[in-house]
N, C-alpha and C positions, 0 to 999 in steps of 0.2 A: 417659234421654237426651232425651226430648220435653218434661220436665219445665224441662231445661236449654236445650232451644233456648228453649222459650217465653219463660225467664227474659230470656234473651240480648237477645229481639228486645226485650221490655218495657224492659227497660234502656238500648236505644237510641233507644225513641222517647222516654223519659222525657229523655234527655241531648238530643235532637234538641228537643223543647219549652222546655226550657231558657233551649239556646243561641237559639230563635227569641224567647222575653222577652229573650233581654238584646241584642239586635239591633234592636228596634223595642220604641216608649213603653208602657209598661203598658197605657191605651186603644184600643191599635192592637191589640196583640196578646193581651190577656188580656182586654177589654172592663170594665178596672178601673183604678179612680180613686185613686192611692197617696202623695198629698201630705202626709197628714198633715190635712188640711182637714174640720173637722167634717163627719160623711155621706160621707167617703167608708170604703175598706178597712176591715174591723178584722181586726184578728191575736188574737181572746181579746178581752181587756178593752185593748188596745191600739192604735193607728192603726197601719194595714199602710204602709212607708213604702218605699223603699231598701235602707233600713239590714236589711230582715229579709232580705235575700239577699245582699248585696251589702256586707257588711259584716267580714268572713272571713278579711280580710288585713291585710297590714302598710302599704296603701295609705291614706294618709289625706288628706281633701280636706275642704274648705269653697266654702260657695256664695254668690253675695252679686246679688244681684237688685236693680235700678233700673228706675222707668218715666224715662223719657226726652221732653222735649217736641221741638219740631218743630228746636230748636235745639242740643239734645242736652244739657238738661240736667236733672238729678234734678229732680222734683217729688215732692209732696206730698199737692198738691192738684190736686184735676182740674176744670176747665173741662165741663159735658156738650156731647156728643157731638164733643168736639174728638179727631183721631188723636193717640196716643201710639207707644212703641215699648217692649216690656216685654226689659230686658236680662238675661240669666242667665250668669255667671259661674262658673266653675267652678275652685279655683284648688287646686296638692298645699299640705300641710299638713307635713307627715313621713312619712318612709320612701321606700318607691318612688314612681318616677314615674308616673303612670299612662298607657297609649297608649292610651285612651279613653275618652269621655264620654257621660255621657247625663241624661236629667233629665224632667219634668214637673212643669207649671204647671198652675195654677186661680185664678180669681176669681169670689168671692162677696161677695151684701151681708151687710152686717154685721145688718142687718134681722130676716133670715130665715133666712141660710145657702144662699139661694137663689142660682142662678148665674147671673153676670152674662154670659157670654160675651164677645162683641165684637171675638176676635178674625180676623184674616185669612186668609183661604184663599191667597193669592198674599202677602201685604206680610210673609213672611220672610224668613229665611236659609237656603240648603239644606236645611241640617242639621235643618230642625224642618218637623214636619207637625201638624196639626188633626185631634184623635181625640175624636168624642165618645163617652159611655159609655154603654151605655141601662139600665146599673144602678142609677145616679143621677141621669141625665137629666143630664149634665154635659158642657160641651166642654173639652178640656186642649189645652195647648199641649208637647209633646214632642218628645224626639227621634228624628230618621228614621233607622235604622241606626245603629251606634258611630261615635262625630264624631270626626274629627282635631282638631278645632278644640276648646274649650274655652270659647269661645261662643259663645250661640244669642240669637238676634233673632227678635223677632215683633212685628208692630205690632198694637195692641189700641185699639178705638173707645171711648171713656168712653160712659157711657149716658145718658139723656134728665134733665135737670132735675128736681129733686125725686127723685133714687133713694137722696141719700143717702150715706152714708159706705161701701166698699168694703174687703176684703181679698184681697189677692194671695197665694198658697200655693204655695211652692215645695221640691220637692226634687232632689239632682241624687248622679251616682256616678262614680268612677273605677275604671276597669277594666285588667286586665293583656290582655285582646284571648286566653285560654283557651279561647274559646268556650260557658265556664262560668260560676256565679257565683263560684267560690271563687279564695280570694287578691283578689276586687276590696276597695272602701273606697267607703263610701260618707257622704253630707252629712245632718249634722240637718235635721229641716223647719225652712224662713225663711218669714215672711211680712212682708207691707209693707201698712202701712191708708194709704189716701189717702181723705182727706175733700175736698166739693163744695166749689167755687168759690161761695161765696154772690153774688156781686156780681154774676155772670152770671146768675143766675136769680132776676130780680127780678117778681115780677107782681103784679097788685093783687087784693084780697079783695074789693075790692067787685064781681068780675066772677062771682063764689060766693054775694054776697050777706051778706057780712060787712065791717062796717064796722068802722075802729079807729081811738083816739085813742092817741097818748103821749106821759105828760106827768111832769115836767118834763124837758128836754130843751136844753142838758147838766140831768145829775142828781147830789147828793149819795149819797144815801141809797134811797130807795125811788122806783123808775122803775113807774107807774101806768098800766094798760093796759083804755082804756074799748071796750067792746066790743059792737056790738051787733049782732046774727044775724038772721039772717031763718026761718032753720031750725036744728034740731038739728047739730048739727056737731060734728067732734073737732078742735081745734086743738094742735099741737105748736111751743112757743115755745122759741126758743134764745139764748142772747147768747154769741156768739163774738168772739173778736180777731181781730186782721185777719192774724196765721197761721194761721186753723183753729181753734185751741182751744177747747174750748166749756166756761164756765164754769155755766152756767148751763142746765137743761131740765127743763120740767114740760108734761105731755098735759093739756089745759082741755077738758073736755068743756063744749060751746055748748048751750046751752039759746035756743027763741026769744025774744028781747028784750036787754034790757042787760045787761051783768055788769062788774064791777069786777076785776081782778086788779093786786092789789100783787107787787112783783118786790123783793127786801130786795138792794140792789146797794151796800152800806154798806161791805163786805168786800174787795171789787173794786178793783183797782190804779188807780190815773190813767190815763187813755188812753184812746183810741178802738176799739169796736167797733160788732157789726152783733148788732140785734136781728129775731132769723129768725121767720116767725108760718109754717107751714107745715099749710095744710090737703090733703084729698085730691086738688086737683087744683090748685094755685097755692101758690108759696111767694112772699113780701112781705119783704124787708129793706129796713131803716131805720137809719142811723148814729146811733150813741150815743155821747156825748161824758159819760165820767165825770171828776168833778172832783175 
């Protein structure tokens, strides 16, 4: 008989832990990071996501995530340290409708896997709180109890110049409001990469101690980059379009004195872009006119 009450109470608190995960964001309430996003969860040899609880039923949803600029419209590319607004949708797929929502977000550079944070403690939506995890050392953006709504808003600060290209990591669920996880549905992980605004982050090398020539300019064929250093250095050159894309990147390690570096731009469509010279503390773009 005490064998069975004991069972009893275990079995309640185990359902009462549960239902307190699926009421509050993974970070909030399990102190775990479940997007899907390199470093966080694993399930095995798997990222812990949603989908490993919350996936049970005949609910089926999809997720679809936008940052948003000050005008409310999809971007891309980010601007550093300008406000954004990161959008998470939630929408049914097939089957049941779900009467609720939930989700967590992450953003890392693409660099290191390292997290960018950046977002608000007040500039959301109800519906979402700021959990960070000290598992991973990560902030997420989730949701505060099961949402009526089916979107969640957060505003997110881009970060300082030179950070770099980013990724956004989201996953989200729909639930039948059981108190449990069985019978909900749950969203594959989405992620969104938004690359730097180069044009905004213009600075000079010579304030590092690095000098540069480039030549010729417009270029057919091979774009010549005279270089001279005052100290060792690692430079990372890029030639992007003026969407983001980056055609071209090689690390120059700087030795003190001249160096020559040829760039074979022979391949490369007509048109205009930005050649990026990015050392550790100043990045330098330069318009390129290929012909």
């Amino acid at each position: 008989m005490k064998i069975r009450t004991l069972y009893t109470i275990f079995s309640l608190a185990l359902f009462a832990s549960i239902s307190l995960s699926n009421t509050g964001g993974r970070a909030g309430a399990a102190n775990r990071g479940n997007t899907g996003a390199p470093g966080d969860e694993m399930a095995g040899n798997n990222p812990r996501t949603c989908q490993s609880c919350h996936a049970t039923g005949d609910i089926q949803v999809l997720l679809s995530l936008e940052i948003l600029d000050s005008d409310n419209h999809p971007i891309t590319v980010y601007s550093p340290n300008e406000i954004y607004t990161a959008k998470v949708r939630i929408d049914s797929a097939a089957g049941p409708a779900a009467l609720g929502y939930g989700f967590q977000m992450v953003s890392l550079f693409d660099a290191d896997n390292t997290d960018v944070d950046g977002w608000a403690i007040s500039g959301h939506s109800d519906n979402v709180q700021i959990e960070g995890s000290t598992t991973n050392n990560r902030v997420y953006a989730e949701h505060k109890g099961v949402s009526d709504s089916n979107e969640f808003l957060v505003q997110w600060q881009a970060p300082e110049a030179g950070s770099g290209d980013l990724t956004f990591y989201a996953v989200g669920n729909g639930v039948n409001r059981n108190g449990a996880t069985s019978g909900d549905g749950a969203t594959l992980p989405v992620k969104l990469t938004l690359t730097e605004n180069i044009v905004s982050s213009i600075a000079d090398l010579n304030t590092v101690g690095i000098g540069l020539q480039v030549a010729p300019n417009p270029v057919t064929d091979y774009l010549t980059l005279t270089i001279e250093s005052q100290k060792e250095e690692v430079l990372t050159t890029k030639i992007i379009s003026v969407t983001g894309q980056v055609f071209h990147q090689q690390t120059i390690q700087l030795s003190a004195g001249k160096q020559i570096i040829p760039i074979d731009l022979s391949q490369l469509p007509t048109g205009i872009y930005f050649l990026q010279n990015n050392s550790k503390k100043v990045i330098n773009t330069q318009k390129i006119i290929k012909l």
